[in-house]
Every structure is written in structure tokens, then in C-alpha cells.
C-alpha positions in Angstrom: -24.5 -27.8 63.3 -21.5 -25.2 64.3 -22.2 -22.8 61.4 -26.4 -22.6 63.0 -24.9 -22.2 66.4 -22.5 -19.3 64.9 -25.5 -17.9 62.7 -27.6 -18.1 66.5 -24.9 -16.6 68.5 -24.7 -13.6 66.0 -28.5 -13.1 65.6 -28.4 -13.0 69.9 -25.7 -10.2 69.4 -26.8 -8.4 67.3 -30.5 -8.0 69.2 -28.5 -7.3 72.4 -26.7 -4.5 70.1 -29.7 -3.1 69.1 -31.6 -2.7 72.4 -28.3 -1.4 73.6 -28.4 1.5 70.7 -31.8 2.2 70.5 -31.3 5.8 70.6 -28.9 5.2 67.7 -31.6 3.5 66.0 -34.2 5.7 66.7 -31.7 8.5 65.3 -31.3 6.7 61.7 -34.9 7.1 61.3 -35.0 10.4 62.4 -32.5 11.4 59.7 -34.2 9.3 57.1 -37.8 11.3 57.8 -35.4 14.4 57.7 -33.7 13.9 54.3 -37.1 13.3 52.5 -38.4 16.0 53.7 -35.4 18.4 53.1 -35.3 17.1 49.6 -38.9 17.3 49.2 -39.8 20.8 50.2 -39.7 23.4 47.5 -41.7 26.3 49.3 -40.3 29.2 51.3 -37.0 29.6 49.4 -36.0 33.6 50.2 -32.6 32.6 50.7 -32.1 30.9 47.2 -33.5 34.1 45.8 -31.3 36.1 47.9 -28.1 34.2 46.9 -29.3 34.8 43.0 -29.3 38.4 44.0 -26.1 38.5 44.9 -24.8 36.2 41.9 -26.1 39.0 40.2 -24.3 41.7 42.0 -27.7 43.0 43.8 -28.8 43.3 47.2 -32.6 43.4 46.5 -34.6 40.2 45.8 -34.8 40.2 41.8 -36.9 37.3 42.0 -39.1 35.1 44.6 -41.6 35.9 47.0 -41.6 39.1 48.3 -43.5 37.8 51.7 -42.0 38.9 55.1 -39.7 41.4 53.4 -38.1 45.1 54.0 -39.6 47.3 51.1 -37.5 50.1 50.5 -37.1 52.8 47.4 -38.7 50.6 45.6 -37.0 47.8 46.1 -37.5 44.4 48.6 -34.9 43.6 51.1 -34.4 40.5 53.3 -34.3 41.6 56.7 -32.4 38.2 58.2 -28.5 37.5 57.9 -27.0 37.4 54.9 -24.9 34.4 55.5 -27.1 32.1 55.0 -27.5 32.8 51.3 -24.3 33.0 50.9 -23.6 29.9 52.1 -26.4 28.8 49.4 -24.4 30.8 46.6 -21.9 27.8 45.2 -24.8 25.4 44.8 -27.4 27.9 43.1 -24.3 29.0 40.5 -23.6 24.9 40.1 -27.4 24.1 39.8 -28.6 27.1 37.4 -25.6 25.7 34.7 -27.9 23.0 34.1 -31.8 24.9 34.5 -32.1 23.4 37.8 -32.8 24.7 41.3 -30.5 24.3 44.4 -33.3 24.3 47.3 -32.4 25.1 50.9 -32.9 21.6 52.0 -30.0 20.0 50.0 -27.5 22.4 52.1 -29.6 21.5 55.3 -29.6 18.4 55.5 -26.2 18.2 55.8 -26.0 20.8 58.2 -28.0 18.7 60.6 -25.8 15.9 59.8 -23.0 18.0 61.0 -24.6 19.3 63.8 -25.4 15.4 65.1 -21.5 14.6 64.3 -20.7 17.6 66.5 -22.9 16.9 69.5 -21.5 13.2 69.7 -18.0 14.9 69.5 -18.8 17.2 72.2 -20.4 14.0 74.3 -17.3 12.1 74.0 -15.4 15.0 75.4 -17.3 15.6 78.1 -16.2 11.5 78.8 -19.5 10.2 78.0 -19.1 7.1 76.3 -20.6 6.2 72.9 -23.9 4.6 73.8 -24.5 7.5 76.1 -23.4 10.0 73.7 -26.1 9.1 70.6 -28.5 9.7 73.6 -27.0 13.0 73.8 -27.4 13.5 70.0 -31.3 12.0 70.5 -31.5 15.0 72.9 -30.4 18.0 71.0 -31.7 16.5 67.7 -35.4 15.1 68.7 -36.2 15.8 72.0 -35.6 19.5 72.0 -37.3 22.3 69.9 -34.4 21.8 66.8 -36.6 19.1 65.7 -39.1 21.4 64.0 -36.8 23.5 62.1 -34.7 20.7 60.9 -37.3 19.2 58.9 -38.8 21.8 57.7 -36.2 23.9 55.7 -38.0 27.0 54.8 -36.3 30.2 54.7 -36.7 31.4 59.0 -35.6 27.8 59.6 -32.8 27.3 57.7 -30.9 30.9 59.1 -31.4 28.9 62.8 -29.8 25.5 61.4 -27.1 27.4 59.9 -26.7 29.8 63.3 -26.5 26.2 65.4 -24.1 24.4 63.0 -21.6 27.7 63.8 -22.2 28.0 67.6 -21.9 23.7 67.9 -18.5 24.7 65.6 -17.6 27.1 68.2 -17.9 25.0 71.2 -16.2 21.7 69.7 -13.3 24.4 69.2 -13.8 25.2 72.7 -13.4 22.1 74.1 -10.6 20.8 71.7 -7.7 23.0 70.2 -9.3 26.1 71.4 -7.7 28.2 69.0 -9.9 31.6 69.6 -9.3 32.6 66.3 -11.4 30.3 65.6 -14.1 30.5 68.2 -14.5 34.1 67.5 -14.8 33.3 63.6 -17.5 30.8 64.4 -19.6 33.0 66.5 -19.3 35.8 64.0 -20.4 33.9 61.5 -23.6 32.7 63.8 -24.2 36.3 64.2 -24.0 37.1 60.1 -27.6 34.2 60.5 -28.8 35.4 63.8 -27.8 38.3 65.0 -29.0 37.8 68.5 -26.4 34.4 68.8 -23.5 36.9 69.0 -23.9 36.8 72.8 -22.9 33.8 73.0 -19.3 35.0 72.7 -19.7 36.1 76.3 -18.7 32.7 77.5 -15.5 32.4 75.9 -15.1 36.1 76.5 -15.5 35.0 80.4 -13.4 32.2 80.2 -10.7 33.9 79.1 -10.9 36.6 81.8 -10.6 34.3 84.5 -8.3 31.6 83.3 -4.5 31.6 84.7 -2.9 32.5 82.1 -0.6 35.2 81.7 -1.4 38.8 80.9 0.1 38.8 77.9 -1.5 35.6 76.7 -4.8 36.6 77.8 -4.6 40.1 75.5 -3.7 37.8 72.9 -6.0 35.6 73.2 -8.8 38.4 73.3 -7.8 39.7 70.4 -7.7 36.4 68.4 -11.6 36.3 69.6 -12.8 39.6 68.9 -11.0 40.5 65.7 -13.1 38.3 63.6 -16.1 39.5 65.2 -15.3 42.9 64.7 -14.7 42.1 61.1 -18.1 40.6 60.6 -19.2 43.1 62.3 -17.9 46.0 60.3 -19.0 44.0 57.3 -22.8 43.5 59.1 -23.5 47.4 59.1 -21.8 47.6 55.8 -24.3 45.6 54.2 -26.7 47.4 56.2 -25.6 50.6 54.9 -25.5 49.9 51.0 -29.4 48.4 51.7 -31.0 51.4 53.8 -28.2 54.2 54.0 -27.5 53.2 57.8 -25.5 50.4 59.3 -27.5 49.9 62.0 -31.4 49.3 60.0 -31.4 45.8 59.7 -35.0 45.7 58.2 -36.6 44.1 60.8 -38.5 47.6 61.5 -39.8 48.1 57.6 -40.8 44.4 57.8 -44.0 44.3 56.1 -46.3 41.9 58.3 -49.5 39.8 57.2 -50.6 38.8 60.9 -52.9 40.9 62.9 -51.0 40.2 66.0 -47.7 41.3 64.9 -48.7 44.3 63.6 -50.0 45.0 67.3 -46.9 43.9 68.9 -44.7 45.6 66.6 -46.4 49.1 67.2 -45.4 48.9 70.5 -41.9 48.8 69.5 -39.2 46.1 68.1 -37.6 45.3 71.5 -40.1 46.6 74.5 -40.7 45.3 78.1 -44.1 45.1 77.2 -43.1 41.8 74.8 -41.4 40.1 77.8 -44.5 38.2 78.7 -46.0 36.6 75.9 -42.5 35.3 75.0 -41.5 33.9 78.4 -45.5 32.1 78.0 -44.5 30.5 75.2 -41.5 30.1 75.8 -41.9 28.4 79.3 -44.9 27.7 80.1 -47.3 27.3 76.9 -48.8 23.7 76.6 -50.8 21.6 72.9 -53.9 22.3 72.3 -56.8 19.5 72.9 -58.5 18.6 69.8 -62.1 18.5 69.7 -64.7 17.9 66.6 -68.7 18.1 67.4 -67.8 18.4 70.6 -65.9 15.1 71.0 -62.1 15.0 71.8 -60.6 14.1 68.4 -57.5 12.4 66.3 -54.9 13.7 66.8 -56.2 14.5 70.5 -53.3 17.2 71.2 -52.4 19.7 68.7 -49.0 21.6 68.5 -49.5 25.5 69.3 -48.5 27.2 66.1 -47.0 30.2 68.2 -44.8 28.0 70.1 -44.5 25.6 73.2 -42.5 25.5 76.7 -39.2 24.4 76.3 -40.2 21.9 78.9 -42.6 20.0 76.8 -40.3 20.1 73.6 -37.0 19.2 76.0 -38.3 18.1 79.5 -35.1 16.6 80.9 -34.5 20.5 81.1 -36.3 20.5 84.2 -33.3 18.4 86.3 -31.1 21.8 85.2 -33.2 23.4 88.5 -31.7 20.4 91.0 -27.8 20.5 89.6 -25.2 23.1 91.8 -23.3 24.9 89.1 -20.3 25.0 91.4 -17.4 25.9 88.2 -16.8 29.2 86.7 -17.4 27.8 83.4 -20.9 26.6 84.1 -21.6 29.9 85.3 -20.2 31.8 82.3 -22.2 29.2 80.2 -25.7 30.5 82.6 -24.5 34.2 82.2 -24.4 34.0 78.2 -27.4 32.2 78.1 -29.2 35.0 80.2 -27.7 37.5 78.0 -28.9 35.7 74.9 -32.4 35.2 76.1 -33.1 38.7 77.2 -33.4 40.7 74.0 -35.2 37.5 72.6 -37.7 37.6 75.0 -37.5 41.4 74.3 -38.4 41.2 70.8 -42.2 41.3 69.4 -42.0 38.7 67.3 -42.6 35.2 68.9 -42.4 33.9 65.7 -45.8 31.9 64.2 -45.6 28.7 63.1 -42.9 26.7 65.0 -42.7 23.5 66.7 -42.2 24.7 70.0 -40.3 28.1 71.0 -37.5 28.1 68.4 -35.9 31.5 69.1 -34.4 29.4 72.0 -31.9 27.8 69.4 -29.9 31.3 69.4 -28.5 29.8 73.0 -30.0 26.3 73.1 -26.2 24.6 72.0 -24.8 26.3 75.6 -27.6 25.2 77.2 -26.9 21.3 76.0 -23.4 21.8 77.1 -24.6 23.2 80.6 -27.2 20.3 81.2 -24.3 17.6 79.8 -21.6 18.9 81.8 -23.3 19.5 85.1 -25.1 16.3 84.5 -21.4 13.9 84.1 -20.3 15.9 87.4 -22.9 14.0 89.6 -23.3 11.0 87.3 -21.3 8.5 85.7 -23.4 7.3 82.7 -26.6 8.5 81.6 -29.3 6.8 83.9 -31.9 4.9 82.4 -34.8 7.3 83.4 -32.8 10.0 81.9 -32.6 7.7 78.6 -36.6 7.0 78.9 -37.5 10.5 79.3 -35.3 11.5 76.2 -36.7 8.7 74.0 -40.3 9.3 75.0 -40.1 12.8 74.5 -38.3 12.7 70.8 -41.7 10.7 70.3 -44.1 12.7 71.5 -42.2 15.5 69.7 -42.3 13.7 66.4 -46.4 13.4 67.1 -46.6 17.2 68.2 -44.7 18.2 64.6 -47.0 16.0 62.7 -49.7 17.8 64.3 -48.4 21.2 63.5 -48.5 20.5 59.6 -52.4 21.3 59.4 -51.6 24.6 60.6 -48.8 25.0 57.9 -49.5 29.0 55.8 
């Protein structure tokens, strides 16, 4: 009789647990549908070719798909960061001892592990405690537009996980040891994935500037920050340089291009004013599609727009960001970077086809988390439970809008 009333008490507690960590729970099978799918998908796998490239000593694809690529003397390029594949390189050496193939999705996953460990970190900085903090994971991870290139780790995708793992790496520094060293070793490697994420340096640039430390601290801490970037830098245009005899062609403009509406966009010039409102649309403002068949609204009734979706669908606690004060420096350093990020982003011609939701966004979207987290724990204790609805029911309705996308898949 005491040993069913023990078994009953634990059953009770451990139901209460669960409802308590639902977001937890939803998160588990988040990661599950995200590690068969990373270890399923075998197609777009430029960066593996790259990284056997340079295990060979070359710079040029020697094998792969040459789809999306900078043709050039002859040879095919890869316009995007090369750090990516060589982050690849150890596990393609490993992998072709034995005739077998180290896929992008083996490294990813566990960058999207990391990047879950890091925003709970960050959380529990910011004082959160842990049930509100695995909500705070559930947000970056589900309900925001990361979702879509998480579990899908073709060769675009996988340089944004990598540039997100870095810039997460560079704001846990921040918030912790702050060594900026470090920080500016983080962010430089971000840029060597997306060049575009080096703004981001701007906010520890800023808060450096107007701290109270000394001079002489300041100057040093500057140059802890910048020196690494500088050296990435330097070693960015010299990669450049050996590819297309200038450090500052990246590829991007001999891109060759298989969509119509690229080609278009592109004529008009790689970053042009003109290009500033389709991407804030899609960015801001674009909605799913309704489904219809025979005329009849159809399964699955709303349809993921393979150019991209408003960062209000994909993330719509976003929207409480237009009620909160912003009264620190920091948080306006954190708006000013973001700014800065966005604008040659929205500059750029290509809005990028085939993405859950606007995905260029992730180049600034870890700042933004901070922003939202930290101006939301100044007005509230805990995380409210509407805020906790909204951020469950939109990683489900996300979830739905991916599925949805994978009809439109090249």
C-alpha cells in the first residue's frame, strides 16, 4: 500500500513536471525531427566539395555540383565564406580513410545543439530562470526563421548555422568573461561564413566607447577586438586574391544564376536602392500562400512562400519589441548594429529563393534575441504565460509552414 502511494505521488510529479517544461518537451522533439533530417539529407553539399578542394591544395571545386557558382578562367569558385568548409575539412579527411562521405548535416547538427546550449546560457544570464529559459531556446530555435535552415542542411543553410553558432559564441563572451580577444575572434570568424555578420562587431565596438573604463584600458581593449578581425580580414581578400586576382571580388558578381528573377535583380546591380523594397516585403510584411485545387481551398490550406516570409509570422512575439523603452546604452548599441546589419541586406538583390521565412535576418537575428530578452526581463519578472502561448503556438505553426515548403523544394 505505501510503495502504490509512492509510485502515485511520483506519477503526479512527474505530470506536473511535464506541463511545467513543455517548451522543454516540445524542444526534444524538435531536435529529434532535426537530427534525422541532418543525417538524412545528402543533396546540396558545395561545402564538402569545397573542403576536398582544399584537402587537395586547390581553391576551385574539383568535384560536386557546379550550381550557383563563380566561373572563372576556367575554373568554378564558391562565392560564400570559406569557413564553413573548413570547418568541414577534419571530418571529410576522417571519413574519405574509409570510402565514406562526411555530409554537412553530421557537423550541423551539432551546431544547432550548441547554439540551443548557448541561448539557455545567455537566458540564465540575463536572470531568467530555467523553465523560462528553454522558452527562450523554443524562441530562437522554432519560433523564429532559424527553424528552416536548421533542418535542412544544404550548402546556403549551413554557412548561416555556422555564422549564428559564432555570433551566439560572441555574445555568451560578452556577457560572461568578456575577454575581447575573444569576441572579436568570434565575429571574424562569423564574417569568414557571412560576410555581412561582421557588423555586428559594432556593438561591442560601442560598448567599449562608452564604458568607464580608463583610456588606457579602453585602447587595449579595442585592440584585443579588432586585431583578430583585421586578421581575418587580411586573410578574407587574400583568398579573394589567389581566386580572381583582387581581394575585394568575392564572386558573388560572376555568380552564375538559374532564376529569371535574379538575373533581373542582379542587372540592376549587387547592392542598389532599387532592391530595398522587395526585401523589406519579404522581409516584413510577406504572408503564406492560400492553397487552392479546382477551385476549392485545399490541404495544406496555407502554403510557405518560397521567397520568404515576415519576420512577424516566423517570430511574432517580435512585435512587443515596438511597446519596450530601450532606456540603456547597451540596448541602443544592440538597435544600432542591428540597423547597420540590415541595411546592406536589404540592399542586396538576392532575397534568397527557397527559405522558410526571411533567412538573411539570421546575420543579426542573435542581437535581436538578446534585445527582445533583455528589454523584456527589465519590465518583467518571468516570462508571462501569453508570452509562452504565443511562442509555443508559433514554433507550431512554423513547423506546419516548413512542412509546407518541402513541395516547393529545387
Amino acid at each position: 500500500m505505501i510503495d502504490t502511494a509512492k509510485r502515485a505521488r511520483r506519477l503526479i510529479r512527474s505530470i506536473i513536471l511535464q506541463r511545467r517544461n513543455v517548451a522543454a518537451i516540445f524542444l526534444c522533439v524538435y531536435f529529434l525531427i532535426a537530427l534525422v533530417l541532418n543525417l538524412s539529407y545528402t543533396g546540396d553539399q558545395s561545402f564538402v566539395d569545397l573542403a576536398r578542394s582544399f584537402l587537395a591544395g586547390r581553391l576551385d571545386l574539383v568535384s560536386g555540383s557546379t550550381y550557383d557558382t563563380a566561373p572563372w578562367n576556367g575554373k568554378y569558385y564558391w562565392p560564400f565564406g570559406p569557413l564553413p568548409a573548413v570547418l568541414l575539412m577534419p571530418g571529410v579527411f576522417v571519413f574519405s580513410l574509409f570510402g565514406g562521405v562526411f555530409y554537412q548535416g553530421y557537423l550541423q547538427f551539432f551546431l544547432g545543439a550548441s547554439i540551443a546550449f548557448l541561448c539557455f546560457r545567455i537566458m540564465r544570464v540575463l536572470d531568467f530562470d530555467a523553465r523560462d529559459a528553454w522558452y527562450g531556446v523554443l524562441a530562437f530555435c522554432c519560433a523564429s526563421v532559424f527553424l528552416g535552415v536548421f533542418f535542412i542542411p544544404n550548402y546556403s543553410f549551413f554557412a548561416h548555422v555556422v555564422t549564428v553558432f559564432f555570433l551566439f559564441l560572441a555574445i555568451h563572451e560578452f556577457m560572461g568573461k568578456k575577454r575581447y580577444g575573444l569576441m572579436g575572434l568570434f565575429v571574424g570568424l562569423a564574417m569568414a561564413a557571412r560576410p555581412t555578420a561582421v557588423f555586428g562587431v559594432l556593438f561591442f565596438l560601442g560598448d567599449i566607447i562608452f564604458s568607464r573604463m580608463p583610456l588606457r584600458e579602453k585602447v587595449a581593449s579595442l585592440r584585443g577586438l579588432l586585431l583578430p578581425m583585421v586578421g581575418m580580414g587580411i586573410l578574407l581578400g587574400w583568398y579573394n586574391y589567389a581566386r580572381f586576382g583582387t581581394p575585394f571580388e568575392t564572386g558573388y558578381l560572376l555568380q552564375t544564376l538559374a532564376i529569371p528573377e535574379l538575373i533581373i535583380a542582379r542587372a540592376q546591380g549587387l547592392f542598389n536602392i532599387a532592391h530595398i523594397p522587395g526585401n523589406i516585403y519579404y522581409s516584413l510584411l510577406a504572408l503564406p500562400s492560400l492553397v487552392f485545387s479546382d477551385g476549392a481551398w485545399a490541404v495544406p490550406f496555407f502554403r510557405s512562400d518560397p521567397w520568404g516570409m515576415s519576420m512577424f509570422l516566423t517570430s511574432p512575439y517580435l512585435l512587443l519589441l515596438f511597446f519596450f523603452k530601450y532606456k540603456s546604452i547597451q540596448t541602443k548599441l544592440l538597435i544600432f548594429s542591428i540597423g547597420i546589419t540590415a541595411l546592406p541586406l536589404f540592399l542586396y538583390y538576392g532575397i534568397g529563393y527557397w527559405q522558410f521565412g526571411y533567412r538573411y535576418a539570421l546575420d543579426f537575428f542573435p542581437f535581436l534575441f538578446l534585445l527582445f530578452f533583455k528589454e523584456y526581463k527589465e519590465r518583467n519578472k518571468h516570462i508571462s504565460p501569453r508570452l509562452r502561448t504565443i511562442i509555443m503556438v508559433s514554433s507550431c505553426a512554423n513547423l506546419y509552414l516548413f512542412v509546407s515548403l518541402l513541395s516547393y523544394h529545387p
